[in-house]
PDB file of N, CA, C, O and CB in Angstrom:
ATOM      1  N   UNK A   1      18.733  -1.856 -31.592  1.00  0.00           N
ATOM      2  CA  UNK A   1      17.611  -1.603 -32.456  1.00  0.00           C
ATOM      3  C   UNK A   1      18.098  -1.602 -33.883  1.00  0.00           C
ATOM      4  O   UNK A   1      19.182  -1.033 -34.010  1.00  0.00           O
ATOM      5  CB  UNK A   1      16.921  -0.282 -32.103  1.00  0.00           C
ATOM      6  N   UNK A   2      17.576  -2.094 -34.989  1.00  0.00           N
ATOM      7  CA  UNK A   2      17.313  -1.935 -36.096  1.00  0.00           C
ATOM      8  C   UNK A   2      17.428  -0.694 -36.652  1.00  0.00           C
ATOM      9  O   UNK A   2      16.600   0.191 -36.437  1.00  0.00           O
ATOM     10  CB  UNK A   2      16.352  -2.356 -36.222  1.00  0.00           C
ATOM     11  N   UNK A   3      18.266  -0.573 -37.264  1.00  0.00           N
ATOM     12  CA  UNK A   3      18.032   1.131 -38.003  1.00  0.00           C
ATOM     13  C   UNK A   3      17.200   0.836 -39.405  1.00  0.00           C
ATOM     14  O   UNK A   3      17.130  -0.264 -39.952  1.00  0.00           O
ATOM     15  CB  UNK A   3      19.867   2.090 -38.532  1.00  0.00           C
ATOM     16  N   UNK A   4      16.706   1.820 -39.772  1.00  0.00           N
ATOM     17  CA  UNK A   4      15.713   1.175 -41.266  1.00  0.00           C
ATOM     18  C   UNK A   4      16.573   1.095 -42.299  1.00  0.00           C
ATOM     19  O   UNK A   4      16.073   0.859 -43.399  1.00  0.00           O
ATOM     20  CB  UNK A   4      14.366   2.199 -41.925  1.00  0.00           C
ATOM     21  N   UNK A   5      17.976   1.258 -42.209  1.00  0.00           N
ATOM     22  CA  UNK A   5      18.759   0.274 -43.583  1.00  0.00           C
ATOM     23  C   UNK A   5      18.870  -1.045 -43.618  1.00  0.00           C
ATOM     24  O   UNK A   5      19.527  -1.634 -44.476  1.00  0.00           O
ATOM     25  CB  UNK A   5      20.180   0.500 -43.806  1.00  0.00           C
ATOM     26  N   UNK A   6      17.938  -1.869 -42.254  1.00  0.00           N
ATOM     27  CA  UNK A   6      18.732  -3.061 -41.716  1.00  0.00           C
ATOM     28  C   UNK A   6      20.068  -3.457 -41.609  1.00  0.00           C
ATOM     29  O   UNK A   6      20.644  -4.477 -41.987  1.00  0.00           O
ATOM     30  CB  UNK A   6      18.411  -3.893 -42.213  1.00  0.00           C
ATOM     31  N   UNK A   7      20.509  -2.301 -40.932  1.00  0.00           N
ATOM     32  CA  UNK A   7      22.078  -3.286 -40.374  1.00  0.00           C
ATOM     33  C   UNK A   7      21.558  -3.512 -39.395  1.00  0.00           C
ATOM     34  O   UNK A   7      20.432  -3.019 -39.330  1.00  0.00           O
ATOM     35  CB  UNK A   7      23.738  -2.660 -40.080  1.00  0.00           C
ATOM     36  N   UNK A   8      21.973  -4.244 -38.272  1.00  0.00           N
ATOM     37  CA  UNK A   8      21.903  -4.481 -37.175  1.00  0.00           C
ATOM     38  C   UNK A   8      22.529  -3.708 -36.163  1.00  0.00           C
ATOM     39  O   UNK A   8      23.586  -3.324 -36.665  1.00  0.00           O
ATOM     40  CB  UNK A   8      22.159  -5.475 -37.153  1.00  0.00           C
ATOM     41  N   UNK A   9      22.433  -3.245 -34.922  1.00  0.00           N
ATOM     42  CA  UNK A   9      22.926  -2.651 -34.050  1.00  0.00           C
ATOM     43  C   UNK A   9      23.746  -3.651 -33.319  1.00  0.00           C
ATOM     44  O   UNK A   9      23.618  -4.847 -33.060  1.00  0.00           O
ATOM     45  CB  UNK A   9      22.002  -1.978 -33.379  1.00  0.00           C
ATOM     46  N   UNK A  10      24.602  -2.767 -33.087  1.00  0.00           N
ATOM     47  CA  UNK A  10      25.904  -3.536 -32.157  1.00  0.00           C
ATOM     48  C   UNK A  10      25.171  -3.763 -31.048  1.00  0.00           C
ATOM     49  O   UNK A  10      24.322  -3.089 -30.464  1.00  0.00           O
ATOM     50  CB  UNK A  10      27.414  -2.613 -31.728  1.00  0.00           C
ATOM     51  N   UNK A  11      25.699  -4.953 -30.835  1.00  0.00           N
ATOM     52  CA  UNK A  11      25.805  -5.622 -29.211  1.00  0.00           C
ATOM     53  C   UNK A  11      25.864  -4.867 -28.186  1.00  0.00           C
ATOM     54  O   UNK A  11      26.452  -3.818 -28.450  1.00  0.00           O
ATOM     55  CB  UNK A  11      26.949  -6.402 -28.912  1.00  0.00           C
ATOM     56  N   UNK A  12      25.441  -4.956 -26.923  1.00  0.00           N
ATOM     57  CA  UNK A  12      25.933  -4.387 -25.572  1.00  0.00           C
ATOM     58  C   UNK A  12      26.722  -5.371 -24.693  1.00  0.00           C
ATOM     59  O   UNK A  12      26.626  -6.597 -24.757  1.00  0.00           O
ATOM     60  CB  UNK A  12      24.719  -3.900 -24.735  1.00  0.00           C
ATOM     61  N   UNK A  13      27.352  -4.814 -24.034  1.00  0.00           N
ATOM     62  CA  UNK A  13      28.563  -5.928 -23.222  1.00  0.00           C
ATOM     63  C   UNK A  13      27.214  -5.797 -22.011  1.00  0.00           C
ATOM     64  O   UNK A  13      26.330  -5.001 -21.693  1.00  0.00           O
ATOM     65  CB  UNK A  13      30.829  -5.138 -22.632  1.00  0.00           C
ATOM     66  N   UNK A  14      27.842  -7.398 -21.542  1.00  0.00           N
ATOM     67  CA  UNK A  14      27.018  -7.859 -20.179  1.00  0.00           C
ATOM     68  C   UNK A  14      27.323  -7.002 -18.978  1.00  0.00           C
ATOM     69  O   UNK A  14      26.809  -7.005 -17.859  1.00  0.00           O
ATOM     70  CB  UNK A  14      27.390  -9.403 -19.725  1.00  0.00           C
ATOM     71  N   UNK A  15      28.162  -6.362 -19.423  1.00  0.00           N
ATOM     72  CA  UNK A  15      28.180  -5.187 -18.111  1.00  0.00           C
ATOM     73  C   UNK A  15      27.878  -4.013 -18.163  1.00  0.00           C
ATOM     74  O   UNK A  15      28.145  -3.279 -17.211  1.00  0.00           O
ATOM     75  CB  UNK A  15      29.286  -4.923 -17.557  1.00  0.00           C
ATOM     76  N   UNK A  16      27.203  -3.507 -19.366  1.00  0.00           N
ATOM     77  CA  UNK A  16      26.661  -2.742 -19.536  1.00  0.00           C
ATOM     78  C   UNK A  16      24.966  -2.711 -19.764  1.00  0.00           C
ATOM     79  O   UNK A  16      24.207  -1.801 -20.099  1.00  0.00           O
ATOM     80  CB  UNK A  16      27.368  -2.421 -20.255  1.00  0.00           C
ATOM     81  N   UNK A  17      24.758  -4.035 -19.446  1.00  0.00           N
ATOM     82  CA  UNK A  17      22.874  -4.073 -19.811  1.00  0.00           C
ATOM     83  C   UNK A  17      23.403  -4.553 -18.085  1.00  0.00           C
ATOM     84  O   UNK A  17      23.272  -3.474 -17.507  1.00  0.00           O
ATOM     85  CB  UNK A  17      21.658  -5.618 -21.490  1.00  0.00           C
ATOM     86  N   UNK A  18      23.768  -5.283 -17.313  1.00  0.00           N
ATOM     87  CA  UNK A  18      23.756  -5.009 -15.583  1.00  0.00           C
ATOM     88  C   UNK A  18      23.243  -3.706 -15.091  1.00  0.00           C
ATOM     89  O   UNK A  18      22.240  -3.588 -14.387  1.00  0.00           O
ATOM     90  CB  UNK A  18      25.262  -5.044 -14.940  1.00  0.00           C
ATOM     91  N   UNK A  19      24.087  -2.618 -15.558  1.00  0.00           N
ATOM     92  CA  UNK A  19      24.593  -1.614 -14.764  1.00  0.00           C
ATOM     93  C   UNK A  19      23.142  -0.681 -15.491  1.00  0.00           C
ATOM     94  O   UNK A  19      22.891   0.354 -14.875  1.00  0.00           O
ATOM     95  CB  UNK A  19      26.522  -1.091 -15.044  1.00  0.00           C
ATOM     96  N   UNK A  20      22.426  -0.916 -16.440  1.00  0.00           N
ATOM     97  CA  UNK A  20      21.184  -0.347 -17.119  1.00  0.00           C
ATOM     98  C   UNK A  20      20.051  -0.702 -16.014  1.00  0.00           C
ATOM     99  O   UNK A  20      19.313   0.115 -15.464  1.00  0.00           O
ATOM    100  CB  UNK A  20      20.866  -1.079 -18.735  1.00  0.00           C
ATOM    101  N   UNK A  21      20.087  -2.449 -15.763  1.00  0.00           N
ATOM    102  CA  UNK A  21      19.353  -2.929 -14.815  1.00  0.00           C
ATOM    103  C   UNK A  21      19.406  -2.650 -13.455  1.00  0.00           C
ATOM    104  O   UNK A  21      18.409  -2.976 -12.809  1.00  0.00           O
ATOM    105  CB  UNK A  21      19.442  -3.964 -14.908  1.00  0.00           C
ATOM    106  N   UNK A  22      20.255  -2.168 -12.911  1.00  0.00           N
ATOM    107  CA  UNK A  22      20.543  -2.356 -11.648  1.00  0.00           C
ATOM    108  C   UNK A  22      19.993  -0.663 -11.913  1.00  0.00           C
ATOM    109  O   UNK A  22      19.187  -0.203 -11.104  1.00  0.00           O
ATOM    110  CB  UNK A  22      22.221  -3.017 -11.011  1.00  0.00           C
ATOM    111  N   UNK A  23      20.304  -0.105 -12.662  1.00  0.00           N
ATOM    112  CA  UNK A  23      19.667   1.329 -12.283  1.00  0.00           C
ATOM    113  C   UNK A  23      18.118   1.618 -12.359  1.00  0.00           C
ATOM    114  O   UNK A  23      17.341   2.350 -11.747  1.00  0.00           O
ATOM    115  CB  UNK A  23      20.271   2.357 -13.214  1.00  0.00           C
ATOM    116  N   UNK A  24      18.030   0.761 -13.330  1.00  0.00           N
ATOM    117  CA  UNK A  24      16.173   0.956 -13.771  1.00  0.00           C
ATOM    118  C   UNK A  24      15.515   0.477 -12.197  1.00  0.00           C
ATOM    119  O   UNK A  24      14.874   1.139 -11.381  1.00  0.00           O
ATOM    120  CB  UNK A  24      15.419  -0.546 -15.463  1.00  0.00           C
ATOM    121  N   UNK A  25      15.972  -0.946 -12.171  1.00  0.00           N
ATOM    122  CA  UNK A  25      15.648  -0.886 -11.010  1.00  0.00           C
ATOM    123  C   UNK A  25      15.529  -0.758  -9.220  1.00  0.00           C
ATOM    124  O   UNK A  25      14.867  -1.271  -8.318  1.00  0.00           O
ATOM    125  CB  UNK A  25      15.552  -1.177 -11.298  1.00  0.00           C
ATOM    126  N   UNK A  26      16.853   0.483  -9.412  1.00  0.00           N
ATOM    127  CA  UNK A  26      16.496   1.334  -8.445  1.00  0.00           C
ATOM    128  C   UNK A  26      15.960   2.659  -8.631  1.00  0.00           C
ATOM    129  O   UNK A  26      15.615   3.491  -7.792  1.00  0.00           O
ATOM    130  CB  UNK A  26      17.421   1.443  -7.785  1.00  0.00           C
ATOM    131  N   UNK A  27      15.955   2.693  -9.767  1.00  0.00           N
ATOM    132  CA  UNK A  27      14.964   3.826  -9.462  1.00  0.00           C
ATOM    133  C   UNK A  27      13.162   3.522  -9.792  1.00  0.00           C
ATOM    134  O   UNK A  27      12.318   4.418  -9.811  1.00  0.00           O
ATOM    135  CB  UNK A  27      15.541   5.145 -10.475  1.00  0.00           C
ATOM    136  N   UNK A  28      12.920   2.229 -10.001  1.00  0.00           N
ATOM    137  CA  UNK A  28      11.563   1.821 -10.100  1.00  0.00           C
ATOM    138  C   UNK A  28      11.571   1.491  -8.277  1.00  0.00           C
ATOM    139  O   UNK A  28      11.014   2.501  -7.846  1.00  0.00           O
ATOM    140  CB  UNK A  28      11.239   0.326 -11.406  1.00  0.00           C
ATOM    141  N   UNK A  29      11.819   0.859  -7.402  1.00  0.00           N
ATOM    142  CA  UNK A  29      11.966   0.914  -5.990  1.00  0.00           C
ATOM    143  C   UNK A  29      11.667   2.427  -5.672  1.00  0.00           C
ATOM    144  O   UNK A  29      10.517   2.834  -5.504  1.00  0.00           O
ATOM    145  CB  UNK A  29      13.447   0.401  -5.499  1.00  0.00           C
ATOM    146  N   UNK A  30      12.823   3.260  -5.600  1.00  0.00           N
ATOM    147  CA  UNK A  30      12.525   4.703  -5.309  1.00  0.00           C
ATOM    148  C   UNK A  30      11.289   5.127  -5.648  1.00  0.00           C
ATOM    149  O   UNK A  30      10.769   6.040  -5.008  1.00  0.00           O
ATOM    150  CB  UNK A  30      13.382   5.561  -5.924  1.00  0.00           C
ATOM    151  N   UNK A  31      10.686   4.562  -6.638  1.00  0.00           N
ATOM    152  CA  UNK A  31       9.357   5.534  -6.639  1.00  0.00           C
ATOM    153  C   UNK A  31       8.022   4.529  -5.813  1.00  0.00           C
ATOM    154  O   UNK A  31       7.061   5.197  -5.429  1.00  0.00           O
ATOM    155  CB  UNK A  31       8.855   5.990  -8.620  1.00  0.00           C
ATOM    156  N   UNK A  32       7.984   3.509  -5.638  1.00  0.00           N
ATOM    157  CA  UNK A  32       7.708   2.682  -4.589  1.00  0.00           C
ATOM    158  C   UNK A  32       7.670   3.083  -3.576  1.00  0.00           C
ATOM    159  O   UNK A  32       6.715   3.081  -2.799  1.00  0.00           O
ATOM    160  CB  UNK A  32       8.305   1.856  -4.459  1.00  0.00           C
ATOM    161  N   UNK A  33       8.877   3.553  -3.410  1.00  0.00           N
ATOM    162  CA  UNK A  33       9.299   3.276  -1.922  1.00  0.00           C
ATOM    163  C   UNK A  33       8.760   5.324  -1.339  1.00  0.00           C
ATOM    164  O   UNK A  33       8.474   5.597  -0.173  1.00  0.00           O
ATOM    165  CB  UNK A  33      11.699   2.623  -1.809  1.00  0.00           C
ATOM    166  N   UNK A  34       8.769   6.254  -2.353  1.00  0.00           N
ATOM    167  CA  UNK A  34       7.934   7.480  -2.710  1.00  0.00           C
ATOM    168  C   UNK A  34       6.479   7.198  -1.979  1.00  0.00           C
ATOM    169  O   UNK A  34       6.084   7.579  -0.877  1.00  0.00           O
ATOM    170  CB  UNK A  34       7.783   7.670  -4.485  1.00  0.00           C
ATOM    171  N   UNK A  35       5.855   6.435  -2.933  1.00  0.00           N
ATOM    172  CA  UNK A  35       4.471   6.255  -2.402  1.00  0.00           C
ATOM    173  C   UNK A  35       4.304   5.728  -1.009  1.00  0.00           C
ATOM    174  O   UNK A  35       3.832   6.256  -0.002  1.00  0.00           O
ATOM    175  CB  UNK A  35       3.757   5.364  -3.262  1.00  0.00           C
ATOM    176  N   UNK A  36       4.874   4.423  -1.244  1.00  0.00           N
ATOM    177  CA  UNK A  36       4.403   3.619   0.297  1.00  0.00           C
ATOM    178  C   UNK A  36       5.064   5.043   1.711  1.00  0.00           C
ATOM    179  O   UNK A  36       4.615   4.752   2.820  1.00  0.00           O
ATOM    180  CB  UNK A  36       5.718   1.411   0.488  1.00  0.00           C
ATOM    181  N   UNK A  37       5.651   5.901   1.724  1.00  0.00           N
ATOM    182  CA  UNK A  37       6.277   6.364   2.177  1.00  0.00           C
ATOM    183  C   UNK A  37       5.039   7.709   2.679  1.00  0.00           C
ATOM    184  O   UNK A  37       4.552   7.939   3.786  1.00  0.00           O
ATOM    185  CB  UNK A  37       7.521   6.410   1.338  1.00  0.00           C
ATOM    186  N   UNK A  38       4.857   8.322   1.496  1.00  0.00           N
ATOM    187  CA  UNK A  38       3.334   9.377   1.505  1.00  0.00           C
ATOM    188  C   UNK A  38       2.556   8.740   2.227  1.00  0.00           C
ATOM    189  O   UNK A  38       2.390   9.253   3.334  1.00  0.00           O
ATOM    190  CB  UNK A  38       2.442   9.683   0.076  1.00  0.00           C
ATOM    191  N   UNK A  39       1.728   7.337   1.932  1.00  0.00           N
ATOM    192  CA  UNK A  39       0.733   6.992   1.928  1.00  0.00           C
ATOM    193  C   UNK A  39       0.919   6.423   3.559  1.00  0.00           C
ATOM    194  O   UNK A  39      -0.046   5.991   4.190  1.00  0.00           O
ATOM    195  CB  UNK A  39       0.396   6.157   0.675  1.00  0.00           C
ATOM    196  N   UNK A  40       2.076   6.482   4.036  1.00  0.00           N
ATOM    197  CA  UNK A  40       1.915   6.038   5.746  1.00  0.00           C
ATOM    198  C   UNK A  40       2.457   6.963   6.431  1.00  0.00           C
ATOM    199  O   UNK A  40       2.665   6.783   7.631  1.00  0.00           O
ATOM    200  CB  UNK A  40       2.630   4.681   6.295  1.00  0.00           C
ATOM    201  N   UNK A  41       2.817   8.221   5.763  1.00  0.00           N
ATOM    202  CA  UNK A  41       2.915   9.520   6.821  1.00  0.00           C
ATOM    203  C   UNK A  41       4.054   9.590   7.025  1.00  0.00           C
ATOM    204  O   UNK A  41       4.358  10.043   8.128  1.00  0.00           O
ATOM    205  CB  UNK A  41       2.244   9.530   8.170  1.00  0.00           C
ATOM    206  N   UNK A  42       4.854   9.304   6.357  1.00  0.00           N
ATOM    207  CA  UNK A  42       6.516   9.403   6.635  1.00  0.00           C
ATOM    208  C   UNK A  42       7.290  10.169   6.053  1.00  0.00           C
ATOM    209  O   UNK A  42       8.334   9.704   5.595  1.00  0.00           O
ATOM    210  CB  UNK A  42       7.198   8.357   6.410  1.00  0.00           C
ATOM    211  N   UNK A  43       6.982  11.569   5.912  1.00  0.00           N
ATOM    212  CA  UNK A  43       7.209  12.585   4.846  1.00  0.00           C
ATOM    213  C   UNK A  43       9.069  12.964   4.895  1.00  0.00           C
ATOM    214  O   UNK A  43       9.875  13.460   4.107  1.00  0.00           O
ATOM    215  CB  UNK A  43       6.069  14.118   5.266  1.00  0.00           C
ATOM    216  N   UNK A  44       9.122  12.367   6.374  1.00  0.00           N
ATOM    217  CA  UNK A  44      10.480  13.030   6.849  1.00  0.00           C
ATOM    218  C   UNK A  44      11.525  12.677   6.162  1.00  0.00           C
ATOM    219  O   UNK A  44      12.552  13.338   6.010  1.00  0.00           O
ATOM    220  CB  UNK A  44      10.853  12.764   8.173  1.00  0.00           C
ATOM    221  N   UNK A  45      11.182  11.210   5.567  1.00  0.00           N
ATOM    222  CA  UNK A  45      11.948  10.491   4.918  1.00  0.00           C
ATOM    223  C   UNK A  45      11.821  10.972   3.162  1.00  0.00           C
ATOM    224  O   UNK A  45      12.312   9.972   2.638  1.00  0.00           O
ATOM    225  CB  UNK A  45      11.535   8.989   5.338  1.00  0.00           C
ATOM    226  N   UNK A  46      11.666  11.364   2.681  1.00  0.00           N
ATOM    227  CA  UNK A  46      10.907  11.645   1.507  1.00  0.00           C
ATOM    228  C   UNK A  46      12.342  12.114   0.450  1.00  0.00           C
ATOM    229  O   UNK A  46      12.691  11.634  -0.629  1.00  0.00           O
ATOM    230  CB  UNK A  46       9.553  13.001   1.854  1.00  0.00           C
ATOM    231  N   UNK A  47      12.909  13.151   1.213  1.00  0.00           N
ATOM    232  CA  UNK A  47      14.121  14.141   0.505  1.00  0.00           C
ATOM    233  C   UNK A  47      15.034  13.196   0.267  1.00  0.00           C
ATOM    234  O   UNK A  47      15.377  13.040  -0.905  1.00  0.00           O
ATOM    235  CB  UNK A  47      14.843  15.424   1.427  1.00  0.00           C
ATOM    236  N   UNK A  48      15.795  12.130   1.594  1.00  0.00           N
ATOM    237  CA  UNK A  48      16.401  11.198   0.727  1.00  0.00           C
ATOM    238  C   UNK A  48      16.226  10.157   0.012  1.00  0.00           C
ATOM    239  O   UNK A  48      17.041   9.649  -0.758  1.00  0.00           O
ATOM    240  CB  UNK A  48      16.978  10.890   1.084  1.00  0.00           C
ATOM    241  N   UNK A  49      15.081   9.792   0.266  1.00  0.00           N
ATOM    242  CA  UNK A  49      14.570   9.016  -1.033  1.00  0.00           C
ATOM    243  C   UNK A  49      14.965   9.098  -2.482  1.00  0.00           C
ATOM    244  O   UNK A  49      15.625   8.515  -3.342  1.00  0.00           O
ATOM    245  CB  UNK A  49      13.350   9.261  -1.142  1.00  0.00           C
ATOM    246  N   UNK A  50      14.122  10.244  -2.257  1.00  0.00           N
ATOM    247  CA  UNK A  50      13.700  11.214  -3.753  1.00  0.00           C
ATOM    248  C   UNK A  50      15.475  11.567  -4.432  1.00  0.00           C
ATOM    249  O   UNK A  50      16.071  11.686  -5.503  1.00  0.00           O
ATOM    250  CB  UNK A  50      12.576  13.289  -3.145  1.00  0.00           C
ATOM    251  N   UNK A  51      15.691  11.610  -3.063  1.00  0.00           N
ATOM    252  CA  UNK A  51      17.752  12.596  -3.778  1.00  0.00           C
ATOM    253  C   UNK A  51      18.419  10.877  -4.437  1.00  0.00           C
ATOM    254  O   UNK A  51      19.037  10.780  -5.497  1.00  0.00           O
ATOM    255  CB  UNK A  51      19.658  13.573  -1.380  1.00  0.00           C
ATOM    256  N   UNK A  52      18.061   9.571  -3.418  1.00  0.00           N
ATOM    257  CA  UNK A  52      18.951   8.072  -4.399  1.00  0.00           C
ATOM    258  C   UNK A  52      17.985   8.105  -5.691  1.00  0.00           C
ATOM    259  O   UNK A  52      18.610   8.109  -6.752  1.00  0.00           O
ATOM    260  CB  UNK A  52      18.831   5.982  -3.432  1.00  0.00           C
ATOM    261  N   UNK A  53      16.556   8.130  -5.805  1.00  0.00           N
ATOM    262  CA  UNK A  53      16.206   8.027  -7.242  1.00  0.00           C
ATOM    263  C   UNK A  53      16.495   9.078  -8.007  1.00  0.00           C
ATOM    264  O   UNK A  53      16.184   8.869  -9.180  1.00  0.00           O
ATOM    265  CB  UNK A  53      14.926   7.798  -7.447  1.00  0.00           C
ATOM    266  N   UNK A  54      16.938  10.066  -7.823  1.00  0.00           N
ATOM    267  CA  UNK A  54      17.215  11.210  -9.008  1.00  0.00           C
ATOM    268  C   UNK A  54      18.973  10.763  -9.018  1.00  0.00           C
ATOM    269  O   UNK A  54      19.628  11.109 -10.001  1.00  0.00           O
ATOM    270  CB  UNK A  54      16.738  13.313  -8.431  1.00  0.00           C
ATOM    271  N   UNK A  55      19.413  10.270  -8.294  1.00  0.00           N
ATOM    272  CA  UNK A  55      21.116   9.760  -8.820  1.00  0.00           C
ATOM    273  C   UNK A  55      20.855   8.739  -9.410  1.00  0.00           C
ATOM    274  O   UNK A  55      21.682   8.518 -10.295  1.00  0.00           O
ATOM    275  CB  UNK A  55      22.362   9.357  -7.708  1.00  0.00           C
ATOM    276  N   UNK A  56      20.030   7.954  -9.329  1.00  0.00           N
ATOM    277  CA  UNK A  56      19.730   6.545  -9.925  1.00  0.00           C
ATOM    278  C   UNK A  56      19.170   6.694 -11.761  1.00  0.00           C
ATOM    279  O   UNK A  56      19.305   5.979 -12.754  1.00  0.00           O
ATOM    280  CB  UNK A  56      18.304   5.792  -8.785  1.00  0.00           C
ATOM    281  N   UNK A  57      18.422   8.201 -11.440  1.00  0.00           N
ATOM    282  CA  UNK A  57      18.099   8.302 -12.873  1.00  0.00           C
ATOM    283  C   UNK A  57      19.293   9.020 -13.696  1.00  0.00           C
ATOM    284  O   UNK A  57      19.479   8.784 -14.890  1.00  0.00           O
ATOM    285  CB  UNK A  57      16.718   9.124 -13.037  1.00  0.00           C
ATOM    286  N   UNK A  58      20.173  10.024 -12.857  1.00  0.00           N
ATOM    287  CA  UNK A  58      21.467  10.881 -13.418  1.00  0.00           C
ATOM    288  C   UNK A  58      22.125   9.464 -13.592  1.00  0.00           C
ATOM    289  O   UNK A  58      22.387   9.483 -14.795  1.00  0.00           O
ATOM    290  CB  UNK A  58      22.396  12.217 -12.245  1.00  0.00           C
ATOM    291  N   UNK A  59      22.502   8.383 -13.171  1.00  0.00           N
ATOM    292  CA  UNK A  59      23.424   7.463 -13.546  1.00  0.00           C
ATOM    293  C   UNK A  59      22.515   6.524 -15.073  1.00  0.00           C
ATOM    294  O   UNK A  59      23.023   5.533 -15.598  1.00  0.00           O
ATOM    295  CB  UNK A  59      23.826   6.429 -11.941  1.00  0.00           C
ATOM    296  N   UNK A  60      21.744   6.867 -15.332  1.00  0.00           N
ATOM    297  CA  UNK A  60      20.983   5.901 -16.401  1.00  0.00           C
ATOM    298  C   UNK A  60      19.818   5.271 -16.296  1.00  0.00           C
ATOM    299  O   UNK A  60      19.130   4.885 -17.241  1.00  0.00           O
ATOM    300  CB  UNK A  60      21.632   4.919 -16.687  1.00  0.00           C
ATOM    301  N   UNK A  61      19.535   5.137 -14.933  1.00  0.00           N
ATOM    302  CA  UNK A  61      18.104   4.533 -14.788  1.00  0.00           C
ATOM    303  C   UNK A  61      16.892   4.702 -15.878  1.00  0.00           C
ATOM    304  O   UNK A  61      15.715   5.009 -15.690  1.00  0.00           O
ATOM    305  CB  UNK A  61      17.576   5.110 -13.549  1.00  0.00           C
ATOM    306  N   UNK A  62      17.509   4.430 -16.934  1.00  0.00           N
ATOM    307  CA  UNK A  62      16.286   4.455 -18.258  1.00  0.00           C
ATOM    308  C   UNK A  62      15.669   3.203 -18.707  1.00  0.00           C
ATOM    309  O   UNK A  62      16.359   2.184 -18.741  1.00  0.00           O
ATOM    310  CB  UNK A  62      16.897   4.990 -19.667  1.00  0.00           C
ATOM    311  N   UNK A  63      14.586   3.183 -19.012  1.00  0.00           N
ATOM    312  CA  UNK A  63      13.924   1.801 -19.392  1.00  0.00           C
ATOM    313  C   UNK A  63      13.660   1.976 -20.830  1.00  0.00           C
ATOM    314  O   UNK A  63      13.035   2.899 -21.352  1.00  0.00           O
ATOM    315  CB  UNK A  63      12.494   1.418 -18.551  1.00  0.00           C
ATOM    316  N   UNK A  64      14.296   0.832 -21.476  1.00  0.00           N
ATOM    317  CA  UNK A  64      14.706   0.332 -22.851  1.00  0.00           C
ATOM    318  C   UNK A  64      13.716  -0.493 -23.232  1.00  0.00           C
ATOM    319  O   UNK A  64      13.397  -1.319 -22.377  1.00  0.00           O
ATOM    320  CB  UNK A  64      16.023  -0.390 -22.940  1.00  0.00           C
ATOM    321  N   UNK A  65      13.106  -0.526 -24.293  1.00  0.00           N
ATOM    322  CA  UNK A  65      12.311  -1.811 -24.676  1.00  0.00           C
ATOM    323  C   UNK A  65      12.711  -2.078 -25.693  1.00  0.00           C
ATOM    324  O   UNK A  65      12.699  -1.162 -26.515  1.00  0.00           O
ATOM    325  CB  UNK A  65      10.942  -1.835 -24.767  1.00  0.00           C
ATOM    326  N   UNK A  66      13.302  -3.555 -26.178  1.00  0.00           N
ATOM    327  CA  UNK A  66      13.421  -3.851 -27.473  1.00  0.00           C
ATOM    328  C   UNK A  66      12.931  -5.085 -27.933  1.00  0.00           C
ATOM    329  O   UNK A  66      12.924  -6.099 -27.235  1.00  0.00           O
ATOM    330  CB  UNK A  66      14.606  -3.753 -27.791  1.00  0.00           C
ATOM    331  N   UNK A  67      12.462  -5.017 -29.259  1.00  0.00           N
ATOM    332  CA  UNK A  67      11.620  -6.351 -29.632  1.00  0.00           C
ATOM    333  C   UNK A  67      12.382  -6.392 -30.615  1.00  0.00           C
ATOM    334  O   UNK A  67      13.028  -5.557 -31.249  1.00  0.00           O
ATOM    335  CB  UNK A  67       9.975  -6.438 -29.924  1.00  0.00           C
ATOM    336  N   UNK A  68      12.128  -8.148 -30.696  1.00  0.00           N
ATOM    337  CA  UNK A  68      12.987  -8.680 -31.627  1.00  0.00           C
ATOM    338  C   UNK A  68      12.433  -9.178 -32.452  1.00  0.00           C
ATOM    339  O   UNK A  68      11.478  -9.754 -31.931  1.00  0.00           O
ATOM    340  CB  UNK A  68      13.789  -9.427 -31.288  1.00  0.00           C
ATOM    341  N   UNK A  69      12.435  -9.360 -33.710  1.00  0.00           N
ATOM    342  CA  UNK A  69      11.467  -9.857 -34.836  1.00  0.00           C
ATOM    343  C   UNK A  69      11.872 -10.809 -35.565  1.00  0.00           C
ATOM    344  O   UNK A  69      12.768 -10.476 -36.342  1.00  0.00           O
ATOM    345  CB  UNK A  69      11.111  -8.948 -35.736  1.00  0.00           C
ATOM    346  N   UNK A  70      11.539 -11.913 -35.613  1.00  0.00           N
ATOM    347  CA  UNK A  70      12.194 -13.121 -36.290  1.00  0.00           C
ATOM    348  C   UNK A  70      11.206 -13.685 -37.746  1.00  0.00           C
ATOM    349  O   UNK A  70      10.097 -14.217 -37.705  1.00  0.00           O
ATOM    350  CB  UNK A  70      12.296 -14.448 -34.977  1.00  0.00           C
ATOM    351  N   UNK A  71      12.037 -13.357 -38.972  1.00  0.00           N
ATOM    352  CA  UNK A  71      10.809 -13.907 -39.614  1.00  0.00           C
ATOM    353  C   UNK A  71      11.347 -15.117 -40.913  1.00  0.00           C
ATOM    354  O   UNK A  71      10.507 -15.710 -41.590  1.00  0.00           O
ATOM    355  CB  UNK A  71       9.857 -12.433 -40.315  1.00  0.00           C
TER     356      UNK A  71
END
């Protein structure tokens, strides 16, 4: 992101926007997999679900948005 002095923000290494992705989206699955799970009566399953998406979010599972502005 842009800081408002316009420098530019440093780069991320390709293994570090992976390992962003691979978490976002397991923990966007986990909450998927939450619902479809409620919604067909399968409660039993629920705790470990719920326990990989809360490691998925403790490891980073954060969703980033960045826009880029070209002018």
């Amino acid at each position: 992101m842009t800081q408002n002095d316009r420098s530019p923000s440093p780069t991320s290494s390709a293994t570090t926007t992976a390992i962003t992705w691979i978490s976002g989206l397991t923990l966007l699955t986990t909450v998927i997999a939450v619902i479809v799970l409620a919604l067909t009566g399968h409660g039993e399953y629920l705790a470990p679900v719920i326990g990989l998406g809360a490691g998925a979010a403790a490891a980073g599972g954060t969703v980033h948005v960045r826009v880029h502005i070209r002018r």
